[in-house]
C-alpha positions as CSV (number, residue, x, y, z in Angstrom):
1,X,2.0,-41.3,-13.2
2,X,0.8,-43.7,-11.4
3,X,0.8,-47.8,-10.9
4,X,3.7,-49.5,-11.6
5,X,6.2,-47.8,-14.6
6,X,6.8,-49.7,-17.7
7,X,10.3,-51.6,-17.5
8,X,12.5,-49.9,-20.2
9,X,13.2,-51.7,-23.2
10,X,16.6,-53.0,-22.3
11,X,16.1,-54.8,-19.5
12,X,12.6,-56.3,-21.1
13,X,15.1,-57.7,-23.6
14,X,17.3,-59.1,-21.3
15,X,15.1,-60.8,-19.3
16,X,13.7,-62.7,-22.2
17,X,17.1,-63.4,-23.3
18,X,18.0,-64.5,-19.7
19,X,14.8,-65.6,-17.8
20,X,16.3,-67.5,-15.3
21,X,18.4,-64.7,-13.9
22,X,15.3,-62.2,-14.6
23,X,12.8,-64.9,-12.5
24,X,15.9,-64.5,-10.1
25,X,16.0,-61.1,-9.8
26,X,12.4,-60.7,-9.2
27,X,12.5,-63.5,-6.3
28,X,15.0,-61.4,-4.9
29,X,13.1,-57.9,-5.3
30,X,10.1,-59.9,-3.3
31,X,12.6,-61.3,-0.3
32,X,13.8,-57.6,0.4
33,X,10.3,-56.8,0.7
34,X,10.4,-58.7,4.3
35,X,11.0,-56.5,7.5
36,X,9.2,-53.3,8.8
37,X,10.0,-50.8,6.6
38,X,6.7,-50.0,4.8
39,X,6.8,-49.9,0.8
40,X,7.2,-45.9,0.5
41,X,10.1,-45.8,3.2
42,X,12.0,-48.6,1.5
43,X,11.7,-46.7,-2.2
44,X,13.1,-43.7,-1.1
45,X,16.2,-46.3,1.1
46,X,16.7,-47.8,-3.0
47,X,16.5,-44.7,-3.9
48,X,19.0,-43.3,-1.5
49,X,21.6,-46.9,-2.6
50,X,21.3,-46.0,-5.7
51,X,22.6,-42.3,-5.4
52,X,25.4,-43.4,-3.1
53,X,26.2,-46.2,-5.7
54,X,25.8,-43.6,-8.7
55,X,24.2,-45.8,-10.8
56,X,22.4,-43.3,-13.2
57,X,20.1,-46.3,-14.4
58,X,19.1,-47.5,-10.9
59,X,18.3,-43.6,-10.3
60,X,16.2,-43.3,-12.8
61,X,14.1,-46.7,-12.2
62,X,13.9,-46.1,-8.4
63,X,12.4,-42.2,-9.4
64,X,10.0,-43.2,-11.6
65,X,8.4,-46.1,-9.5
66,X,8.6,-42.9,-6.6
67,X,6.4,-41.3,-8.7
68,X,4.2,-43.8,-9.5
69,X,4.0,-44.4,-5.8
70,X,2.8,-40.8,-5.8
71,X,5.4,-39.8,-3.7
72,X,6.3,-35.7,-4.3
73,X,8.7,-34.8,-6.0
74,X,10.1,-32.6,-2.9
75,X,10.7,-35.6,-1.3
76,X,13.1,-36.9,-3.8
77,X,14.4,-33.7,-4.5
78,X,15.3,-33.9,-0.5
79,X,17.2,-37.0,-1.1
80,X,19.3,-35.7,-3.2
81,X,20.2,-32.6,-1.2
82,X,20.6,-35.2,1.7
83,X,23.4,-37.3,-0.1
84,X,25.6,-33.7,-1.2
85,X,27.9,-34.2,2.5
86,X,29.1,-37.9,1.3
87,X,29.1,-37.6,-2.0
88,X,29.9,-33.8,-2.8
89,X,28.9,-31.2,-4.5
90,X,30.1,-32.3,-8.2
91,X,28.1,-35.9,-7.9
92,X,25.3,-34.5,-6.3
93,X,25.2,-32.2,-9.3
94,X,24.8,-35.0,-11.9
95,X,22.2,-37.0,-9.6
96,X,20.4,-33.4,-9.3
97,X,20.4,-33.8,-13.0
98,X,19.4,-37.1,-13.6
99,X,16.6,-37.1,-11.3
100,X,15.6,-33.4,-12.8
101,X,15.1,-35.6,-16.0
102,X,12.5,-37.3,-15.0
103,X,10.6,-35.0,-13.0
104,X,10.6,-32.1,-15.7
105,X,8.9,-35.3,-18.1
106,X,6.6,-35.6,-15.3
107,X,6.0,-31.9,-15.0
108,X,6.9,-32.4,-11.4
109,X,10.0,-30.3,-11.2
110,X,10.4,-27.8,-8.4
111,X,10.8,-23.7,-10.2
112,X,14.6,-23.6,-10.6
């Protein structure tokens, strides 16, 4: 997988339904972009909101562009295991899962 992931269906909808809050949206992908952090670090930091947030959507988006970015899947698998002490063990779980998802699709999954 790489380049940049097809948007899912839904939102595609939406933002034609809605393109002024999807041009909105995108604007305010492209401000975050500003500052230091260098385009791999700041995926894995969405990444790493999302989890905290537990929004099983935002997951799933920030995983796949991770490994479109080519990042491995270790690495995500790491952030995960990272988030267990504030979130505990039962969340953690679900993310685990969520994020498994994906990365058996991809063939990416670490033996387990």
């Amino acid at each position: 997988m790489k380049g940049t992931p097809k948007q899912p269906e839904t939102y595609e909808a939406f933002v034609r339904r809605y393109p002024r809050i999807g041009r909105a949206w995108e604007e305010l992908a492209e401000a975050g972009k500003d500052g230091p952090l260098d385009a791999r670090t700041a995926r894995l930091v969405k990444l790493v909101l999302a989890i905290g947030a537990l929004r099983e959507g935002a997951v799933h988006a920030n995983v796949r562009k991770a490994l479109a970015a080519v990042r491995p899947a270790a690495e995500i698998e790491q952030v995960v295991a990272l988030a267990a002490g504030t979130l505990g063990l039962p969340a953690t779980v679900a993310v685990y899962s969520w994020i498994r998802d994906l990365l058996v699709g991809e063939g990416r999954a670490a033996p387990g």
